[in-house]
C-alpha positions in Angstrom: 5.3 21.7 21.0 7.4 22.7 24.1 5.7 19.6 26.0 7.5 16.8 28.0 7.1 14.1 25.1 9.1 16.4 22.3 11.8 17.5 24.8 12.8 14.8 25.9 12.5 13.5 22.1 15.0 16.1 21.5 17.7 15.5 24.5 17.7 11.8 23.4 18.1 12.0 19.3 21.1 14.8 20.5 22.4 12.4 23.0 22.2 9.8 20.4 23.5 11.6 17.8 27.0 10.6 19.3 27.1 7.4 19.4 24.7 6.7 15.9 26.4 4.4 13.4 24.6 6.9 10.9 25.2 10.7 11.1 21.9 12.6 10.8 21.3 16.7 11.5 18.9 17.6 13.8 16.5 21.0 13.6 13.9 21.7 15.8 10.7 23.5 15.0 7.6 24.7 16.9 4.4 25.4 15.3 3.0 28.7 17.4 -0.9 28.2 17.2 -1.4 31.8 17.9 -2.7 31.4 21.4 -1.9 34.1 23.7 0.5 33.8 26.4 2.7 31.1 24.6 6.6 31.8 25.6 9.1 29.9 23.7 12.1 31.4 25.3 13.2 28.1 27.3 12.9 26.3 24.8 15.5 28.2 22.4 17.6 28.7 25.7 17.1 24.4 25.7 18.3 24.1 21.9 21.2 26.8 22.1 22.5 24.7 25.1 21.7 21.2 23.0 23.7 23.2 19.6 20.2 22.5 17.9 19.0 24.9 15.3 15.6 26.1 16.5 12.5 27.8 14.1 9.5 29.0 15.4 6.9 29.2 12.6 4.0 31.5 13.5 0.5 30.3 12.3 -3.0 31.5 12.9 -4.2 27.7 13.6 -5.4 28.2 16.7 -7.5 31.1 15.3 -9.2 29.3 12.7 -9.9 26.3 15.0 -11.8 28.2 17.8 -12.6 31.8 16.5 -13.7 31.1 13.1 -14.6 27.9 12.5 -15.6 27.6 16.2 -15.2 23.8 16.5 -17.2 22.0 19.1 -14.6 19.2 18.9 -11.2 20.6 17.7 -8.6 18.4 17.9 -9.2 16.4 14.9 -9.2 19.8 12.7 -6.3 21.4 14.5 -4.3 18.1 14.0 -4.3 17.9 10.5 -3.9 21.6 10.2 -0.8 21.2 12.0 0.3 18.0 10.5 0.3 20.0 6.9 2.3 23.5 8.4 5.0 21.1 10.2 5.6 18.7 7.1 5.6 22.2 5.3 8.0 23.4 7.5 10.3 20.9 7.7 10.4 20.4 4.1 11.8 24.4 3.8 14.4 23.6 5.9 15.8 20.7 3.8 14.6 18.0 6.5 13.3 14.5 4.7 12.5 13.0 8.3 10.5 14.5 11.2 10.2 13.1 14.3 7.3 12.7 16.7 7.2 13.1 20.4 4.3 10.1 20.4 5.2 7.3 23.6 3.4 4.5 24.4 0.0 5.7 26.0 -0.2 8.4 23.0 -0.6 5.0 20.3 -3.1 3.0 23.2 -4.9 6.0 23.5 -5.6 7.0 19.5 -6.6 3.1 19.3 -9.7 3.4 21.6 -10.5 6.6 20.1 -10.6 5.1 17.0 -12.2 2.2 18.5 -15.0 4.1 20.2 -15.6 7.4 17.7 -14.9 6.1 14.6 -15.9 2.5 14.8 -12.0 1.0 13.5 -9.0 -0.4 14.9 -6.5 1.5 13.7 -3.6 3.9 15.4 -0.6 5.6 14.4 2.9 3.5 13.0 6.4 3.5 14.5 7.7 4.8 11.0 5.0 6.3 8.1 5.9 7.1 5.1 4.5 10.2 3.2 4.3 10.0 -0.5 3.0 12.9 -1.1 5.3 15.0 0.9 8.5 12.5 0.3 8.7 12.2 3.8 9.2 9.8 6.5 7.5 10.5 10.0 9.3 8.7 12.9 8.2 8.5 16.2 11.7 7.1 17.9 10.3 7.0 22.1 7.0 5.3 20.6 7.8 2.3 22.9 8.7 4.3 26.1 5.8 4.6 28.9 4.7 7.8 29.7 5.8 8.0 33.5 9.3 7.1 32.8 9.3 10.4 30.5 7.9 12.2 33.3 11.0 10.9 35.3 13.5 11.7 32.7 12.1 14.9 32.0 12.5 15.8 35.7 15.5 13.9 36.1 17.4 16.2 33.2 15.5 19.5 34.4 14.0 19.5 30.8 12.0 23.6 30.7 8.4 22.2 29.7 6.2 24.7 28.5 3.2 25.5 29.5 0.0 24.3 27.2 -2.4 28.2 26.4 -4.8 25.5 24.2 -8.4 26.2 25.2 -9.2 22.7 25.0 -6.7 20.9 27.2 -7.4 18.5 29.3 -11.1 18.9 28.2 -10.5 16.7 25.4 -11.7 13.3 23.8 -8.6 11.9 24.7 -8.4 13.1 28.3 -11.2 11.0 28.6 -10.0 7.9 27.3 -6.4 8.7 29.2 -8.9 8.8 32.4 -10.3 5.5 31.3 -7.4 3.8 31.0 -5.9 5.0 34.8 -9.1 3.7 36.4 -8.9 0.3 34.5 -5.1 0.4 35.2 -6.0 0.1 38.4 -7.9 -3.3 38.4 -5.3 -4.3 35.4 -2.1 -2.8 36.3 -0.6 -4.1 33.2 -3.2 -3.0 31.2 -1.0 -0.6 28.8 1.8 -3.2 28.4 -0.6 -5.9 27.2 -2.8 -4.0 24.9 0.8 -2.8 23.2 1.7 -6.6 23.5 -1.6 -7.4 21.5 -0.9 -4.6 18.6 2.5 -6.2 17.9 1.4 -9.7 17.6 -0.4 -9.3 14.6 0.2 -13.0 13.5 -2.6 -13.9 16.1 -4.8 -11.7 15.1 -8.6 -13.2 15.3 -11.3 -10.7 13.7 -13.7 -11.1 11.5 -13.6 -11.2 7.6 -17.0 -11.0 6.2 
């Protein structure tokens, strides 16, 4: 996406691409929505510098999302859209694994919107395997906390691009990300110990009727 979360994805898989006990390719791809303004040119200056293949795939997502199908809540639509031209993508290009810029507020985050909108506890995996597609979505910084990727980011002058969505920071999960900073605030370890509780799922006490 050009955001802080898949750049610094990106500097680390190169980085670790040196010292991996198994050899993997990397390409990078950006999905552009079709929103005006979006520049892409530091980010291919980013990859030529990183030897990374780079394709920009040109959709009219953003488009559909807010012209025609005028969504009064749009992420959920333009997610999935996106989820099916980036597995598409990837999949022309020969690549079996895509991964995700997700980090550890991103999976607290989708569990209380699931939690509050949708009435489930559920968020996303580490590693999720497609069957349809035949691939495997990984999400390798899925552990690492938010500010310490603001830190990096700034810390290896990573070029982060500027967001042209219409909805951001007017979103759904703004709102919970809001929520959790004020309770972080009474609970300062609040993120750490609702991560502790989603990997302890041998003490898991909910109801079965």
């Amino acid at each position: 996406s050009g955001g802080k979360d898949s750049l610094i994805l990106l500097k680390a898989l190169k980085l670790y691409q040196f010292m991996s006990p198994v050899k993997y390719d990397i390409e990078a791809i950006t999905l552009d929505m079709g929103f005006e303004g979006a520049d892409w040119s530091e980010v291919k200056k980013l990859c030529q510098e990183l030897d990374i293949p780079y394709t920009v795939k040109d959709t009219n997502i953003g488009t559909i999302v807010f012209d025609v199908r005028k969504e009064k809540n749009p992420c959920s639509l333009c997610a999935k859209v996106r989820r099916g031209a980036l597995h598409n993508t990837a999949l022309e290009l020969g690549c079996k694994k895509v991964a995700l810029g997700h980090h550890r507020e991103d999976v607290i985050e989708t569990l209380f919107l699931s939690l509050f909108y949708e009435g489930r506890l559920n968020t996303f995996s580490p590693v999720t395997y497609l069957d349809r597609k035949d691939i495997t979505l990984i999400r390798p910084i899925i552990y690492a906390p938010e500010p310490e990727i603001k830190k990096a980011v700034n810390r290896h002058n990573i070029p982060v691009v500027f967001n042209p969505c219409p909805a951001n920071g007017e979103t759904k999960r703004q709102y919970i990300k809001n929520l959790l900073q004020d309770i972080s605030r009474d609970v300062p370890n609040v993120h750490e110990q609702i991560l502790g509780a989603l990997k302890k799922t041998h003490v898991r006490n909910l109801w079965n009727v």
